[in-house]
N, C-alpha and C positions, 0 to 999 in steps of 0.2 A: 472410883473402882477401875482397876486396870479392863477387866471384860470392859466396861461402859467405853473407857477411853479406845479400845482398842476397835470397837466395834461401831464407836463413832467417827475414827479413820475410813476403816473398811466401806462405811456408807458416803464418804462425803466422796469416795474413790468411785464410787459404782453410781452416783449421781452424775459426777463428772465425766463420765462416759454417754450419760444418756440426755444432760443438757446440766444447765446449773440452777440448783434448790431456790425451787418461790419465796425461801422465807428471807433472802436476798433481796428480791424483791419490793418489800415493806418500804410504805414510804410515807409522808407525811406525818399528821397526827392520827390517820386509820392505821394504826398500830396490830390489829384484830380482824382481818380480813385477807379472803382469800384475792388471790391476782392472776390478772390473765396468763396464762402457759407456766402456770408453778406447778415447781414437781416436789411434792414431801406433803408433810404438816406444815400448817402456818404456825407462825412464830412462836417460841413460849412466852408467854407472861405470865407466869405462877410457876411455884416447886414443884404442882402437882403435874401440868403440863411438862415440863422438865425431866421429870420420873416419866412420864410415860412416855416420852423424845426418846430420851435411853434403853427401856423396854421395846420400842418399834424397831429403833436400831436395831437391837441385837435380836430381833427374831428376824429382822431382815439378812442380817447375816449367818443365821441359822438355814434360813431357808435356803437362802442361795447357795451354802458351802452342801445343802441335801441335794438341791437340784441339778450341781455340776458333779456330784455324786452320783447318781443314777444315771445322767446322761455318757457318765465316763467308763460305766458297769456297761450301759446297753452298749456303747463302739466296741468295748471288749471282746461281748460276747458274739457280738455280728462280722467282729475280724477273724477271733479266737478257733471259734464254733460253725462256723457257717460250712454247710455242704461241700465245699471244695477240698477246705486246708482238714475236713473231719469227715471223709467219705464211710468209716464207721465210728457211729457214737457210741458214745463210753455206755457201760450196765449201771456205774454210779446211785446206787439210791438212796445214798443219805451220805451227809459230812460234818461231823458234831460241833469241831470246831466252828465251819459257817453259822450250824444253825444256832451256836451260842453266842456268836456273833454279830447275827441280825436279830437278837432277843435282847441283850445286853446295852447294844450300842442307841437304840431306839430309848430306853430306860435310862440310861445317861443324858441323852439331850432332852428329854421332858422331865428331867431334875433342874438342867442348868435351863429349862422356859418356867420351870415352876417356883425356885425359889425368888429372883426379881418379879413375878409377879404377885406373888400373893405380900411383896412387901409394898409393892404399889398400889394393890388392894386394899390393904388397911389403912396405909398413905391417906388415901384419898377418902376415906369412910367419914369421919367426923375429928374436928378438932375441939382440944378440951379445954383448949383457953383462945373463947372468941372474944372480938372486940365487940361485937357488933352482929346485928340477926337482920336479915330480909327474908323475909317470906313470900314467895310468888305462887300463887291460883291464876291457875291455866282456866281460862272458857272461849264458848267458842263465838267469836275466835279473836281474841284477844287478851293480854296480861294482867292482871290486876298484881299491883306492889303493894306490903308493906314493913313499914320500918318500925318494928313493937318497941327498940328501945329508944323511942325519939316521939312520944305521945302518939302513938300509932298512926303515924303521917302514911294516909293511903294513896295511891293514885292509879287511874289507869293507864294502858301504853297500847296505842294502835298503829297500824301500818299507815306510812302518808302514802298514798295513792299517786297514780303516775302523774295523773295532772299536778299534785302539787309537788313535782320533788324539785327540788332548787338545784343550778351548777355546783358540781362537788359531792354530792350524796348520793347514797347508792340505794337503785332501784330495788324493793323487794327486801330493802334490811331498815329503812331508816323507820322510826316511830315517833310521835308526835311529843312523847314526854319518856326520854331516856330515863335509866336506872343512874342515879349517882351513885358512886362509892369511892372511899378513899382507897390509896397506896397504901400498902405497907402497913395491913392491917387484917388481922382474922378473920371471915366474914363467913359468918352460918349462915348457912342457906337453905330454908326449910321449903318443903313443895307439896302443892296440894294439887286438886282440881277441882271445881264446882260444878260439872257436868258429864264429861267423858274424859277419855286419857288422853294426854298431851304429855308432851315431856320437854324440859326446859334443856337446850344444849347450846353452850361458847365454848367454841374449839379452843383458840386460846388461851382460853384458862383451863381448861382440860377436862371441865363439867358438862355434862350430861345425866340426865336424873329425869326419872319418871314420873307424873305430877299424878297423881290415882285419886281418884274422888273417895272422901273418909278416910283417907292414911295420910299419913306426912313422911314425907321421906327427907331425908337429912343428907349433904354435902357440907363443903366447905372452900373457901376460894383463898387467896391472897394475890392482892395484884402486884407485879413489880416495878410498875411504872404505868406513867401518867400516859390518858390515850381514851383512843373510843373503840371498843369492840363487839363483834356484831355476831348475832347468833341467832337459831328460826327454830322452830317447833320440832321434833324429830321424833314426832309418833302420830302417823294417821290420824285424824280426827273430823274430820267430815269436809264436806264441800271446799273450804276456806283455810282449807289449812298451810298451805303452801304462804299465805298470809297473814301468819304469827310471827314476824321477827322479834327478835332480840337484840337492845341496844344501849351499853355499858358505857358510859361513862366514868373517868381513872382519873381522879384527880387528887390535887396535895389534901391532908388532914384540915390543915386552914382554911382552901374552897370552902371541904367538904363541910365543916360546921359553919359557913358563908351559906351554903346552897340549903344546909334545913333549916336555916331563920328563913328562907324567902319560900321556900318548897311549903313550909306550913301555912303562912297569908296565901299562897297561891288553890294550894288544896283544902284551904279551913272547910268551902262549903260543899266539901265531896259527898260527906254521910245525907247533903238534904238536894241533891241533884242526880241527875240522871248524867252520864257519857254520853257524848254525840254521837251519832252512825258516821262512819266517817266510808267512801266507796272504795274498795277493792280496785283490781288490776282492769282496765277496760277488754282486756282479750279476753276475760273470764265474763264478764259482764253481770255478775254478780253484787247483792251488798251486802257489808256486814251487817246484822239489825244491831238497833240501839241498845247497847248494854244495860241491864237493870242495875238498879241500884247498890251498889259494889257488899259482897255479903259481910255478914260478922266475921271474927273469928271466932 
């Protein structure tokens, strides 16, 4: 769309004034993370993230062609108006044309915010022809996965702890048994919670979704390339929670049916064991407890 293209000039102008866009930045196979002194969103990977790239734009340039609007009104009226150059002021009490003018003009621009967004609304609602389903229950404070159309291969995913993060990994994102999924592939993504609310969010890909204990809420993803990308809890949920990351692994279709031949020997004996406690951040000095035995569905 010409607005999209035109408004993604307009931003890449007004970043370049104020330093150059993080998602420059990206480097290695952490494809899906934020970096130090980025100014924007971080990168797309998905159409859904893409659409909403184009959406941020162009309310960025919305905003700012309002706020050098008003700022251009107030110099006006403080050169125009002001006690000196208007030693008597005008008896003025009404001007039909302005005031059909600041009724109208407010009604036009929350047309051109409302139509791109209620089409990146339904965008992003559910897709009708998926490949493939993951369903994640949020507890506290930890992930539980699973994969219904793959013999319901479960697992859980906890934070590694600072003692064990190895060179290369990132503090507060990495988890002990990443999420695999393939490239270039439909991926429903259903959410629940088994306690209190949590909500599952990767920037990224452009999901965010609220995990509610007894509903399922429904998204959908597709990644555009292979990577690992990282994501954390974005809804209050007790002590621990700054301590639910999220961590996506993007790999080819060929891994990806490589990794649930080994993913199923590795988790065969999940339904007859207990998760480990595994300890949180030492500046909180907290731990997580031992997860109970991962629920039905």
């Amino acid at each position: 769309m010409k607005v999209h293209r035109i408004s993604a000039v307009l931003t890449a102008l007004l970043f370049s004034i104020f330093g150059s866009a993080g998602a420059a930045l990206a480097q290695g196979n952490d494809v899906g993370v934020a970096h130090p002194w980025q100014l924007g969103l971080q990168e797309s990977a998905s159409p859904v993230k893409e659409q909403l790239t184009d959406f941020h734009n162009l309310l960025l340039v919305v905003i700012t062609a309002i706020t050098l609007l008003v700022l251009a009104l107030l110099v006006y009226v403080m050169v125009r108006f002001n006690a000196k150059k208007n030693p008597t002021p005008t008896r003025t009490s009404h001007n039909t044309i302005l005031e059909v003018a600041w009724t109208v003009l407010p009604v036009v621009i929350l047309v051109v915010i409302a139509v791109p967004s209620f089409k990146v609304l339904y965008f992003m609602d559910k897709t009708e022809n998926a490949d493939m389903t993951l369903k994640v229950i949020g507890h506290q404070w930890y992930w539980e996965y699973q994969y219904p159309d793959h013999e319901d291969l479960t697992f859980s995913s906890y934070m590694i702890p600072d003692e064990d993060i190895q060179p290369g990994q990132h503090r507060l994102l990495e988890t002990d048994n990443r999420i695999v999924l393939p490239v270039d592939s439909n991926i429903r993504i259903i959410i629940t919670a088994g306690d209190v609310l949590h909500s599952w969010a990767m920037p990224a890909l452009g999901v965010k979704k609220d995990a509610i204990p007894g509903r399922l809420n429904e998204t959908w993803a597709r990644i555009d390339r292979e990577g690992v990308y990282y994501g954390q809890c974005s809804e209050i949920c007790g002590t621990n929670h700054g301590y639910m990351p999220i961590t996506i692994e993007a790999v080819s279709k060929e891994r990806f049916a490589q990794w649930l031949v080994e993913a199923k020997e590795e988790f065969a004996s999940n339904s007859d064991r207990k998760a480990p406690a595994v300890q949180v951040a030492q500046s909180v000095g907290d731990q997580v407890p031992a997860a109970a035995t991962p629920s039905a569905k």
